[in-house]
PDB file of N, CA, C and O in Angstrom, chain B, residues numbered from 101:
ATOM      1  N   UNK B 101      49.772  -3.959  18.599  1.00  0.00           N
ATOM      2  CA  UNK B 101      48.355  -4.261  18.460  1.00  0.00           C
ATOM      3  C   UNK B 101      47.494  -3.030  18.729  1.00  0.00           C
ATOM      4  O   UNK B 101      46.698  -2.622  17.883  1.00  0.00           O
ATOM      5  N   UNK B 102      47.615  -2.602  19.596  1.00  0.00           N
ATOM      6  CA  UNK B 102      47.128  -0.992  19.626  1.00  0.00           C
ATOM      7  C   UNK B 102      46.895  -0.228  18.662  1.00  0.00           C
ATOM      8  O   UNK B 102      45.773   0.261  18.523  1.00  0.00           O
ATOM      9  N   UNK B 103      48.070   0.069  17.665  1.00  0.00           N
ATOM     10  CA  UNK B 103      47.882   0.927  16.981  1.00  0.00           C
ATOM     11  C   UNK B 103      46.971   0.439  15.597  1.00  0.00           C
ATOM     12  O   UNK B 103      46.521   1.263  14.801  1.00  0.00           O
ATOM     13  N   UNK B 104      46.713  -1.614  15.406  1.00  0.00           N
ATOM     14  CA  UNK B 104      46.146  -1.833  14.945  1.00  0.00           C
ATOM     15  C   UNK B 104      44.379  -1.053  15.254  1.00  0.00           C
ATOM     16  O   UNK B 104      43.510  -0.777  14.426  1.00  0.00           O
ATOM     17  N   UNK B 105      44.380  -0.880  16.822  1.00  0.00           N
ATOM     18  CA  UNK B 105      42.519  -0.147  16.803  1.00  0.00           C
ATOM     19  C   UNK B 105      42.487   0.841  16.532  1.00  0.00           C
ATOM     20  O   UNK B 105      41.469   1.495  16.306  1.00  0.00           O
ATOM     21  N   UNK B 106      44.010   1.338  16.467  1.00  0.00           N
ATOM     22  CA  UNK B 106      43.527   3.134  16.149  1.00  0.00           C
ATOM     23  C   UNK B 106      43.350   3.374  15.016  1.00  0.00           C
ATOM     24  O   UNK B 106      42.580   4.206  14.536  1.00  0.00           O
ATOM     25  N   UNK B 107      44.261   2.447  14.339  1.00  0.00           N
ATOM     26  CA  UNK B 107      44.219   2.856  12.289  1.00  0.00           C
ATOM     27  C   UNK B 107      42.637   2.574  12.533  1.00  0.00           C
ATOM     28  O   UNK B 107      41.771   3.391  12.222  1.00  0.00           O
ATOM     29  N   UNK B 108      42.384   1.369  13.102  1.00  0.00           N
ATOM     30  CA  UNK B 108      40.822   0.940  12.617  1.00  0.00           C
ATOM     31  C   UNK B 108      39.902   1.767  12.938  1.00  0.00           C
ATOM     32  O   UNK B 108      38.894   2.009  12.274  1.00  0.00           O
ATOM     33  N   UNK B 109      40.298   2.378  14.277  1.00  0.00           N
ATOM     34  CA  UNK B 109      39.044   3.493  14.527  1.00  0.00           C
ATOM     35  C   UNK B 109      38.980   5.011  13.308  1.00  0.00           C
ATOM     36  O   UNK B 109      38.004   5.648  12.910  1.00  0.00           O
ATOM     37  N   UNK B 110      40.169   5.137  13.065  1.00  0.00           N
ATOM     38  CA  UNK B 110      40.536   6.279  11.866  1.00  0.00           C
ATOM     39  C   UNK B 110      39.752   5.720  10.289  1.00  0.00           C
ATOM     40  O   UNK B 110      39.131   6.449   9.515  1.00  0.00           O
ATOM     41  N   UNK B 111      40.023   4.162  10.121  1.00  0.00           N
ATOM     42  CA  UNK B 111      39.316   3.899   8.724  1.00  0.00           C
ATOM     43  C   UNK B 111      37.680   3.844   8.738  1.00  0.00           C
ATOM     44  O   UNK B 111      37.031   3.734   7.698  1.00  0.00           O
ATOM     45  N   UNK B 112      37.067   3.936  10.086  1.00  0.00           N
ATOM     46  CA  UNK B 112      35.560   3.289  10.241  1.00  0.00           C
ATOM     47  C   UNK B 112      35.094   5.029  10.154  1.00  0.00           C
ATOM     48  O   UNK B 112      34.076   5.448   9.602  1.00  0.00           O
ATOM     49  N   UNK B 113      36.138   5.863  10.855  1.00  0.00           N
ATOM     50  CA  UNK B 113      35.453   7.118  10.850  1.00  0.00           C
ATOM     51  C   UNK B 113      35.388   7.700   9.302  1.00  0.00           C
ATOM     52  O   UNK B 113      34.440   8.207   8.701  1.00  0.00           O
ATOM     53  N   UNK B 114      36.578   7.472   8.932  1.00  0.00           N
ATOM     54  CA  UNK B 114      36.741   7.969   7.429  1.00  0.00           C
ATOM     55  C   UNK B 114      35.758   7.542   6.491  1.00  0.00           C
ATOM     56  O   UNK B 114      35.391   8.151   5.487  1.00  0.00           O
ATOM     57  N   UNK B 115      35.388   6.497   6.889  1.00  0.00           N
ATOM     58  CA  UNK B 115      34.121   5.735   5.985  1.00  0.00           C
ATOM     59  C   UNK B 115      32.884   6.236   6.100  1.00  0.00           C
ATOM     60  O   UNK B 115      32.093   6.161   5.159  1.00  0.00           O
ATOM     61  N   UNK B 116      32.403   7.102   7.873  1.00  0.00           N
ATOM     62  CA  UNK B 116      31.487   7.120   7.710  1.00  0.00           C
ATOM     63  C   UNK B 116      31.265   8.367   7.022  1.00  0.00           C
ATOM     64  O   UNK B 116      30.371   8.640   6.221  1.00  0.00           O
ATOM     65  N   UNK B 117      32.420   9.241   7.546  1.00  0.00           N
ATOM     66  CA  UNK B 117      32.223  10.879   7.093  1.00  0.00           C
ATOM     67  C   UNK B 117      32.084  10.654   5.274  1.00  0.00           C
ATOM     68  O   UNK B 117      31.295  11.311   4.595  1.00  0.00           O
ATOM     69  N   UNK B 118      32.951   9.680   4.756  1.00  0.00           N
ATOM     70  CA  UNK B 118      32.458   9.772   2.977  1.00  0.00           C
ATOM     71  C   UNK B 118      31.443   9.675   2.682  1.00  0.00           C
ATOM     72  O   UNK B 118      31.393   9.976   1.489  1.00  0.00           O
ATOM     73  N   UNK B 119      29.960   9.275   3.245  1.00  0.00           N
ATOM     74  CA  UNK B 119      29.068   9.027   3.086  1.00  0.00           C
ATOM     75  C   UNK B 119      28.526  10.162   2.399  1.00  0.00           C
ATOM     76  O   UNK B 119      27.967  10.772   3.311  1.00  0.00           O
ATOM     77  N   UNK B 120      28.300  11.016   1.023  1.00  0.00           N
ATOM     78  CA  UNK B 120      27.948  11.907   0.510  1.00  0.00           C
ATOM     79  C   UNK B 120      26.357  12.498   1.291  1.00  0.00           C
ATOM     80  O   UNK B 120      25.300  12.533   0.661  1.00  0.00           O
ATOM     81  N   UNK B 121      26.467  12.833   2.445  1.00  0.00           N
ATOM     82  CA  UNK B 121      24.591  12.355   2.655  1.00  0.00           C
ATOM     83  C   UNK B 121      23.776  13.669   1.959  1.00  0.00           C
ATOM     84  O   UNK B 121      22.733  13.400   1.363  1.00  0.00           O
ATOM     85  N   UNK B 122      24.182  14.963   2.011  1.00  0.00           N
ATOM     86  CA  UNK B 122      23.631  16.087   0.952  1.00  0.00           C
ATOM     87  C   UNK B 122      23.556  15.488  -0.578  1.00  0.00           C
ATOM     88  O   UNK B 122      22.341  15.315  -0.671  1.00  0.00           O
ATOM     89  N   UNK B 123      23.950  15.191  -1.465  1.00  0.00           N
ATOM     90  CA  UNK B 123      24.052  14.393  -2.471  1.00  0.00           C
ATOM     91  C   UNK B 123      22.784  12.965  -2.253  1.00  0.00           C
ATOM     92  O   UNK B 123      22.058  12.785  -3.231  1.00  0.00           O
ATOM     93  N   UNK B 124      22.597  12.170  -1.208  1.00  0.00           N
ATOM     94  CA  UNK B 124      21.743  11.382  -1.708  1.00  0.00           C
ATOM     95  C   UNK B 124      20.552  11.898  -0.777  1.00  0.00           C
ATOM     96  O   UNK B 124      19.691  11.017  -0.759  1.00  0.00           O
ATOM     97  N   UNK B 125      20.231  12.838  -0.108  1.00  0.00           N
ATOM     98  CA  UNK B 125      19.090  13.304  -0.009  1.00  0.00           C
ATOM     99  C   UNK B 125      18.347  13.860  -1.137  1.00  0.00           C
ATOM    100  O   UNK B 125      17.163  13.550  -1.270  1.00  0.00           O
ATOM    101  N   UNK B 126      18.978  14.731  -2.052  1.00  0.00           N
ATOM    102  CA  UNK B 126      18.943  15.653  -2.684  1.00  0.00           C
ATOM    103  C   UNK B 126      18.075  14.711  -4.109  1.00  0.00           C
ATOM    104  O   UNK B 126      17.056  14.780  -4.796  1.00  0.00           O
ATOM    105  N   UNK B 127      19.278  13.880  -3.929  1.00  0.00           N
ATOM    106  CA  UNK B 127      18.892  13.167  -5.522  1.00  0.00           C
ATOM    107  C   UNK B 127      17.612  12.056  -5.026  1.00  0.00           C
ATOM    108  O   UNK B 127      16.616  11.863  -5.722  1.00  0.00           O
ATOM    109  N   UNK B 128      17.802  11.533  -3.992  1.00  0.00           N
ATOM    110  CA  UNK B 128      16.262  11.204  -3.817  1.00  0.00           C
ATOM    111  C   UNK B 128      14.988  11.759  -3.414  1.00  0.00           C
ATOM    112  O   UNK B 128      13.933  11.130  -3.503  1.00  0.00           O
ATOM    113  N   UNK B 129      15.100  13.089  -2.912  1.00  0.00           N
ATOM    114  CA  UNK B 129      14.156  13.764  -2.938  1.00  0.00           C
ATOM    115  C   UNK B 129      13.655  14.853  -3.664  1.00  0.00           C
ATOM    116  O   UNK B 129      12.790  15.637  -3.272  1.00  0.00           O
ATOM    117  N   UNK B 130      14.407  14.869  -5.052  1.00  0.00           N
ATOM    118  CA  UNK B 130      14.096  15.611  -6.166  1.00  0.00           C
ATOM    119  C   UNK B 130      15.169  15.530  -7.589  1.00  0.00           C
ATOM    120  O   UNK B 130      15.185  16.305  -8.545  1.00  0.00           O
ATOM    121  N   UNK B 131      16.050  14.286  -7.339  1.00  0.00           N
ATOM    122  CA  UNK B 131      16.702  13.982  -8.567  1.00  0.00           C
ATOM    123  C   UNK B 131      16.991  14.648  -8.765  1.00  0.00           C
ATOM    124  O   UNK B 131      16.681  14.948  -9.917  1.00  0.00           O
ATOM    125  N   UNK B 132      17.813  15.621  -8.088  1.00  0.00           N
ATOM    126  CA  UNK B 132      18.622  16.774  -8.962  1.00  0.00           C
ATOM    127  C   UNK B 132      20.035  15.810  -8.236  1.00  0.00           C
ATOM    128  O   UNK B 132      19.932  14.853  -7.470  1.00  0.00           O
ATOM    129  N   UNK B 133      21.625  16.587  -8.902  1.00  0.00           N
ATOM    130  CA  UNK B 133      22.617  16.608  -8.455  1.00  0.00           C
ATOM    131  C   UNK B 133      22.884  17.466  -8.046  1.00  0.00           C
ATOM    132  O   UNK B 133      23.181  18.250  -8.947  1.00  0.00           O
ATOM    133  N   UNK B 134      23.069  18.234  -6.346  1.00  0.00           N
ATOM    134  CA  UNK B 134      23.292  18.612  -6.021  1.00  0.00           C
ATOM    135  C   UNK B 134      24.726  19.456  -5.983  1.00  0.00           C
ATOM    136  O   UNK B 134      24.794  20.301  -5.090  1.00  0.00           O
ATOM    137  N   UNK B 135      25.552  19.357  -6.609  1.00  0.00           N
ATOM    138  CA  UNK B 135      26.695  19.502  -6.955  1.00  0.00           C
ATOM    139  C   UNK B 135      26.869  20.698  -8.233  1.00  0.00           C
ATOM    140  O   UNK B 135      27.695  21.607  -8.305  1.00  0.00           O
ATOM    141  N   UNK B 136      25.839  20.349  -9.127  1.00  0.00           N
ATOM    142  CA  UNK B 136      25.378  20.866 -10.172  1.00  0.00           C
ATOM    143  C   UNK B 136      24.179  22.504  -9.667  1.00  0.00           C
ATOM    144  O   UNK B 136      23.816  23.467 -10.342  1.00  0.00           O
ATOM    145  N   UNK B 137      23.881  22.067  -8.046  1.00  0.00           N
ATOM    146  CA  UNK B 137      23.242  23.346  -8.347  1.00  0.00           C
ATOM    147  C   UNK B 137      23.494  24.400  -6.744  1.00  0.00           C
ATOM    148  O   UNK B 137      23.916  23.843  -5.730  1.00  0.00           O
ATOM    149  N   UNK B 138      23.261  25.480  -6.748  1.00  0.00           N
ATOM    150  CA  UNK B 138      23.644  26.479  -5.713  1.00  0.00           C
ATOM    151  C   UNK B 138      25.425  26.684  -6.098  1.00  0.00           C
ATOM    152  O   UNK B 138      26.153  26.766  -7.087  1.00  0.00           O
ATOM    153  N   UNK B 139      25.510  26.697  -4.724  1.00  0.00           N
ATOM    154  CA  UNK B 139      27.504  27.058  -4.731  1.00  0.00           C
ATOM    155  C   UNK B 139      28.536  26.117  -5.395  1.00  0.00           C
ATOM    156  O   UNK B 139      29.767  26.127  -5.390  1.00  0.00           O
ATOM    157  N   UNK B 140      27.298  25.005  -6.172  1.00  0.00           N
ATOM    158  CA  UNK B 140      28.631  23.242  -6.731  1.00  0.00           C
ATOM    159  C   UNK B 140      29.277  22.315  -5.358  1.00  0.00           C
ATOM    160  O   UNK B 140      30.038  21.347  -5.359  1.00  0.00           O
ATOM    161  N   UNK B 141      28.465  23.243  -3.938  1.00  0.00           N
ATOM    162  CA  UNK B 141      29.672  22.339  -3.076  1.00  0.00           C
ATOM    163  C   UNK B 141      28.353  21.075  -2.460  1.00  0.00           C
ATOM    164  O   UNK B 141      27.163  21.216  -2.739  1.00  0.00           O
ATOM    165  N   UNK B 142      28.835  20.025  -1.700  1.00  0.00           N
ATOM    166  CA  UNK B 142      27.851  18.841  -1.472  1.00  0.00           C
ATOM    167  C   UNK B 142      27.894  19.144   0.160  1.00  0.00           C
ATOM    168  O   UNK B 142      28.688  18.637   0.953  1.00  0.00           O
ATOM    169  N   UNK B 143      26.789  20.147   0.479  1.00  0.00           N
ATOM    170  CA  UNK B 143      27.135  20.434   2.312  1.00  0.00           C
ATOM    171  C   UNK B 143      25.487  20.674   2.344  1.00  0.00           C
ATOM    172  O   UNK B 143      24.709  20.823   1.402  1.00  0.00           O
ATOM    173  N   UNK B 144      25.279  20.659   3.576  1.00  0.00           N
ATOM    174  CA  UNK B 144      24.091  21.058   4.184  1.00  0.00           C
ATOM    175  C   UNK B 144      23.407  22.061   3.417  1.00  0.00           C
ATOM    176  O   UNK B 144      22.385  21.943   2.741  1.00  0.00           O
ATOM    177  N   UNK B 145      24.688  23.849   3.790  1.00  0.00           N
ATOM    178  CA  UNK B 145      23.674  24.999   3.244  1.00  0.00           C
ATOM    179  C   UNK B 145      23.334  24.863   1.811  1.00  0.00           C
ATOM    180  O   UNK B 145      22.247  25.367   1.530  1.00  0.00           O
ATOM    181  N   UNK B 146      24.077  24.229   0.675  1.00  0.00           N
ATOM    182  CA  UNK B 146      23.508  24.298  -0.960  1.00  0.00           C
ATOM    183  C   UNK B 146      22.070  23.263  -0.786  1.00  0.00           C
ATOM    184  O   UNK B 146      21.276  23.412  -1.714  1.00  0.00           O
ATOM    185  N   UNK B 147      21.757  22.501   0.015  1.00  0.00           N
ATOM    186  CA  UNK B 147      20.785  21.774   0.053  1.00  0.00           C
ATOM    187  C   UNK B 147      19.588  22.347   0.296  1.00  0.00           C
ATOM    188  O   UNK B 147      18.500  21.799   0.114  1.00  0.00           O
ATOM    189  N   UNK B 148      19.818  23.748   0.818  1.00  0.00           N
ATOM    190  CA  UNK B 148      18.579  24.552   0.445  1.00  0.00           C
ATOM    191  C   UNK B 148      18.409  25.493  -0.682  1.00  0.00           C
ATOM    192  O   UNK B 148      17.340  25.845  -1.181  1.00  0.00           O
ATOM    193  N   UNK B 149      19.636  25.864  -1.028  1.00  0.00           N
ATOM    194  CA  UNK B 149      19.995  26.360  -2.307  1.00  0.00           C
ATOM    195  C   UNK B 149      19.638  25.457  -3.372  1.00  0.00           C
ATOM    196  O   UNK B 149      19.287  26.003  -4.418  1.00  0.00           O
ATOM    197  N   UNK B 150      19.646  24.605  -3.351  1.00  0.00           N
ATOM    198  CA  UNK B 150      19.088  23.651  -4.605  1.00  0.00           C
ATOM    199  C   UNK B 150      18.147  22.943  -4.511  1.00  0.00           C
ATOM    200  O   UNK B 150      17.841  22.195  -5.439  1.00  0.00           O
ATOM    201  N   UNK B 151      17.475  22.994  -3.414  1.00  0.00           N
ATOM    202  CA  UNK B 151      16.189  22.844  -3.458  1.00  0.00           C
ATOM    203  C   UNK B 151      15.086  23.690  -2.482  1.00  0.00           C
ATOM    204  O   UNK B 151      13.873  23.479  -2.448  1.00  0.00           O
ATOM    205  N   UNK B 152      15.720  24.550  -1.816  1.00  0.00           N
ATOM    206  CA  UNK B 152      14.916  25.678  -1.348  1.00  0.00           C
ATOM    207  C   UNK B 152      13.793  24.919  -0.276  1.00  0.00           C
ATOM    208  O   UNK B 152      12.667  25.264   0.084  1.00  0.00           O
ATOM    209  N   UNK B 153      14.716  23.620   0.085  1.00  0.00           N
ATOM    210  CA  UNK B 153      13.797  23.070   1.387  1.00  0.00           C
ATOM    211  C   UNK B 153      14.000  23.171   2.685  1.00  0.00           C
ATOM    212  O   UNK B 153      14.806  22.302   3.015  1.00  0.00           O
ATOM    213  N   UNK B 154      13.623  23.878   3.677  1.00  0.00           N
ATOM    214  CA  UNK B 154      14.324  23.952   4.687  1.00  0.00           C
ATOM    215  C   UNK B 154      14.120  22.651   5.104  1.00  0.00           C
ATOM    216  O   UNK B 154      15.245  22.162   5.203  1.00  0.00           O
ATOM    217  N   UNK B 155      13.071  21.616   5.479  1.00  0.00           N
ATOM    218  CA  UNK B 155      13.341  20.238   5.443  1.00  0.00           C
ATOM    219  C   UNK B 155      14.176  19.159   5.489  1.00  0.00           C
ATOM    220  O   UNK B 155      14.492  18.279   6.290  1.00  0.00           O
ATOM    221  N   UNK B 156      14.584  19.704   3.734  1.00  0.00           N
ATOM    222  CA  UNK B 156      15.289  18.497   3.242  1.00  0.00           C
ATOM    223  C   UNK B 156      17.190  19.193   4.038  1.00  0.00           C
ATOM    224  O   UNK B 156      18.207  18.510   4.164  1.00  0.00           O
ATOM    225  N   UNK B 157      17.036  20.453   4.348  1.00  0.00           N
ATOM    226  CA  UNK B 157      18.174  20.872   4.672  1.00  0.00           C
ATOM    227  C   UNK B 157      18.646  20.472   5.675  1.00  0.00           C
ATOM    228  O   UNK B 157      19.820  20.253   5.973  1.00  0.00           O
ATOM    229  N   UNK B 158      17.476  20.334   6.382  1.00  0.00           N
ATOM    230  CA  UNK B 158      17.126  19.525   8.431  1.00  0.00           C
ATOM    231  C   UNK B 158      17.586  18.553   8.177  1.00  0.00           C
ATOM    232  O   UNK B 158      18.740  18.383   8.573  1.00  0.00           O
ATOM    233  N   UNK B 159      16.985  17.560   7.477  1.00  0.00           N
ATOM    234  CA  UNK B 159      17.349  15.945   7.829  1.00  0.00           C
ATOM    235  C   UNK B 159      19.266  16.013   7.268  1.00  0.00           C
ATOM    236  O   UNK B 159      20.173  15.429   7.861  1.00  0.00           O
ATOM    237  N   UNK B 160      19.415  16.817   6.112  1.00  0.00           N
ATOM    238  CA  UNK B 160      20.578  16.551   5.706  1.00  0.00           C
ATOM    239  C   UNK B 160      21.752  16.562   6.841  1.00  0.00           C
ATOM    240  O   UNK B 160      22.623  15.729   7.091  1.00  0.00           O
ATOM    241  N   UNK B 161      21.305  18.405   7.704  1.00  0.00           N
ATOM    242  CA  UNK B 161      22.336  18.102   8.704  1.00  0.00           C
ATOM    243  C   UNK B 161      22.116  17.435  10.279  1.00  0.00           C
ATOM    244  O   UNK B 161      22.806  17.622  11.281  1.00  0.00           O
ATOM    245  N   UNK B 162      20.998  16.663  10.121  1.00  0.00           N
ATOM    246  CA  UNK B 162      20.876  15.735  11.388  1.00  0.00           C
ATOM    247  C   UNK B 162      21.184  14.807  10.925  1.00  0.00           C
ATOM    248  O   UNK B 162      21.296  13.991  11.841  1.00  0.00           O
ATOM    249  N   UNK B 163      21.516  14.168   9.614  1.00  0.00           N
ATOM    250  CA  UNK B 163      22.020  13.016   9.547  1.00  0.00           C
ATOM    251  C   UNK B 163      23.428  12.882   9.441  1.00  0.00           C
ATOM    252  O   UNK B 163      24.050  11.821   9.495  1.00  0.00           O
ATOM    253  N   UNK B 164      24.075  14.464   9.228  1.00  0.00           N
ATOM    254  CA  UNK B 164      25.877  14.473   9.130  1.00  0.00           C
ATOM    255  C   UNK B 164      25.916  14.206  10.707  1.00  0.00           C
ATOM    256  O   UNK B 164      26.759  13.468  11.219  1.00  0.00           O
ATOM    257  N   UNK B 165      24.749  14.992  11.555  1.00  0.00           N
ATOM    258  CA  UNK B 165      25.283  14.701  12.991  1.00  0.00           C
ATOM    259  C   UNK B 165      25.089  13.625  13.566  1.00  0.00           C
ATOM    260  O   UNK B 165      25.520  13.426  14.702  1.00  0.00           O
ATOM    261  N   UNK B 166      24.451  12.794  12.934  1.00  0.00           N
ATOM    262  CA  UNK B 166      24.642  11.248  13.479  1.00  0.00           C
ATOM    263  C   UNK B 166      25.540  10.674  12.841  1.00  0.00           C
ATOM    264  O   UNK B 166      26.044   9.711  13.421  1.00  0.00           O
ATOM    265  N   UNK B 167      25.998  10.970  11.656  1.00  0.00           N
ATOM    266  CA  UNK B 167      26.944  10.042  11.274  1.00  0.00           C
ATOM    267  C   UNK B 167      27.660  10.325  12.087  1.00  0.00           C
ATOM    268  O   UNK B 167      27.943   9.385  12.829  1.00  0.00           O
ATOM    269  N   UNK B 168      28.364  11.743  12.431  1.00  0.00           N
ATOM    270  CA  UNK B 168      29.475  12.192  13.200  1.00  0.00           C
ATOM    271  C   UNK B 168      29.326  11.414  15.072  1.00  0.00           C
ATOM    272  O   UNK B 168      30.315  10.984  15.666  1.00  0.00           O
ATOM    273  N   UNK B 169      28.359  11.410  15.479  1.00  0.00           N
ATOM    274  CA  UNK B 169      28.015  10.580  16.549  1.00  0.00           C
ATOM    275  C   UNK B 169      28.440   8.835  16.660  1.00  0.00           C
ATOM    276  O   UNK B 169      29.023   8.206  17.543  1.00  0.00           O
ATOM    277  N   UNK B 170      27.888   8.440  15.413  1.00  0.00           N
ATOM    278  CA  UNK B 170      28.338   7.313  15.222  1.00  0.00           C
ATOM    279  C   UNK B 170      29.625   7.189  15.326  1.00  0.00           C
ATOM    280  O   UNK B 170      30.253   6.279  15.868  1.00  0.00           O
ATOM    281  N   UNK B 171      30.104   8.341  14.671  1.00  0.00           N
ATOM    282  CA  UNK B 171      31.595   7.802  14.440  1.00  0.00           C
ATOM    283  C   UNK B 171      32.493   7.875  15.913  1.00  0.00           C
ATOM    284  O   UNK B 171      33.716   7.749  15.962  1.00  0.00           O
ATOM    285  N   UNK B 172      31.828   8.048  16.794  1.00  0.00           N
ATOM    286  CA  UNK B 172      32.219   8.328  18.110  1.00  0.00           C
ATOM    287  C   UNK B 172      32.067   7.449  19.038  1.00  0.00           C
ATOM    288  O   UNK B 172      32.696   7.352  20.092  1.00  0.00           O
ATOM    289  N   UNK B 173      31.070   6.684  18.568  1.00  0.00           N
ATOM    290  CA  UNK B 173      30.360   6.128  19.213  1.00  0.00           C
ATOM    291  C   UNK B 173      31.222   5.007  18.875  1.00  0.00           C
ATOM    292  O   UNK B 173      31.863   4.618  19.851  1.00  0.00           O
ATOM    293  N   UNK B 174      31.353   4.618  18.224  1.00  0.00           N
ATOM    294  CA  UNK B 174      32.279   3.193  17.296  1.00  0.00           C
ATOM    295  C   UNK B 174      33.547   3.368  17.919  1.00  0.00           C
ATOM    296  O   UNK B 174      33.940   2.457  18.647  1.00  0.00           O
ATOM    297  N   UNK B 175      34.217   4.322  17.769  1.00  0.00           N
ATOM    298  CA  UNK B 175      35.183   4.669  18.313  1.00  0.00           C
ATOM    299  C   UNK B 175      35.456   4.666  19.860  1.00  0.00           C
ATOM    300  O   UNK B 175      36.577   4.296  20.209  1.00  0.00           O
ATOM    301  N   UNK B 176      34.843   4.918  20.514  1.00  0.00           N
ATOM    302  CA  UNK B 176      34.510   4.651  21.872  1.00  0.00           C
ATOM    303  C   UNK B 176      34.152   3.049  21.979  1.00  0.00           C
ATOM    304  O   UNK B 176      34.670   2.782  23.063  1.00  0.00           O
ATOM    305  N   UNK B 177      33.851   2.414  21.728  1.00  0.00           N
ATOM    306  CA  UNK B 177      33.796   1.037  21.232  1.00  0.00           C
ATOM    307  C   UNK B 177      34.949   0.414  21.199  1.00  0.00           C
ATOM    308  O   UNK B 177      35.378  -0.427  21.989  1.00  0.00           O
ATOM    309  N   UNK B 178      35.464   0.877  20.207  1.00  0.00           N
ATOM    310  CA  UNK B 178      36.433   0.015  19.506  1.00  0.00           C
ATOM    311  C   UNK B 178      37.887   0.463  20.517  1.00  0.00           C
ATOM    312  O   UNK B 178      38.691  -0.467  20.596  1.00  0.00           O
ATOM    313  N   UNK B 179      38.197   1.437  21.090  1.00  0.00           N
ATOM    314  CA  UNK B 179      38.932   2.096  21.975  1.00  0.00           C
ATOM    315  C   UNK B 179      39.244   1.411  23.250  1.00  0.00           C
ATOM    316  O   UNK B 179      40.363   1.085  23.645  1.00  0.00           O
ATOM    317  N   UNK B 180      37.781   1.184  24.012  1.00  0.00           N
ATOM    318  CA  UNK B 180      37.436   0.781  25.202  1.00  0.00           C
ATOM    319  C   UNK B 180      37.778  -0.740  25.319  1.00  0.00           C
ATOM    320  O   UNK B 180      38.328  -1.069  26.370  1.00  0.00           O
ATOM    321  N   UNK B 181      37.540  -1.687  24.421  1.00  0.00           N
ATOM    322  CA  UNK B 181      37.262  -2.826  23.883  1.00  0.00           C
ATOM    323  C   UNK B 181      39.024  -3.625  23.742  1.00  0.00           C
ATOM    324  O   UNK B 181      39.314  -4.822  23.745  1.00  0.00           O
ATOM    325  N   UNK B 182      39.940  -2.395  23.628  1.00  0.00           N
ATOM    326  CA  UNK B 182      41.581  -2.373  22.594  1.00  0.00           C
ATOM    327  C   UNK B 182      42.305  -1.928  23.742  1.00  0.00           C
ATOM    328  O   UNK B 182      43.519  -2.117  23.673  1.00  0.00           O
ATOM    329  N   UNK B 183      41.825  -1.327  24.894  1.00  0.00           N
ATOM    330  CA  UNK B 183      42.688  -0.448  25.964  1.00  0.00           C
ATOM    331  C   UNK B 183      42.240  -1.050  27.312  1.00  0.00           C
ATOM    332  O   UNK B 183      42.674  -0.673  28.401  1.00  0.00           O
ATOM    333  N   UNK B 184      40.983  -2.395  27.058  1.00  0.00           N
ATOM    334  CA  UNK B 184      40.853  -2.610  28.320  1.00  0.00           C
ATOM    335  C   UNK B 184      40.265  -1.714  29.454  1.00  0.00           C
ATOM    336  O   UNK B 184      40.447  -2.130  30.598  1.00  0.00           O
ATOM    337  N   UNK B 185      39.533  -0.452  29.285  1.00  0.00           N
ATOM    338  CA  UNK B 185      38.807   0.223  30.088  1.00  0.00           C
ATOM    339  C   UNK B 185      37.560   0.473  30.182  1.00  0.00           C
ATOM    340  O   UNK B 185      37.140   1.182  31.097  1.00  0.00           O
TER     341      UNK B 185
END
């Protein structure tokens, strides 16, 4: 049963990190595809490269760092909750 929380804590993290979040900043705050412009890669730094916002570059990587929080946070959750501590 254990290792049932760990796969689970591994699939909730994996889910959150797929969350493209450079890609849907990008395309909702200027409909471009991000992918298509600067270096082709979907990360924080092309998000100023393709749109030359330092802004939109901010929220992009405060929101990888909450996802990444979250995913810790859940995990610590789901851990604590599975191990009884």
């Amino acid at each position: 049963m254990d290792n049932l929380w760990l796969i689970l804590t591994g699939l909730i993290a994996y889910l959150l990190g797929s969350i493209p979040t450079a890609f849907l900043v990008v395309r909702k705050a200027k409909g471009k595809a991000v992918w298509l412009e600067g270096s082709g890669n979907v990360g924080t730094m092309n998000v100023y490269r393709a749109t030359g916002s330092l802004w939109l570059m901010a929220l992009t990587l405060v929101a990888d760092m909450g996802k990444a929080a979250l995913a810790l946070y859940v995990a610590g959750l789901i851990t604590d909750s599975a191990f009884g501590q």
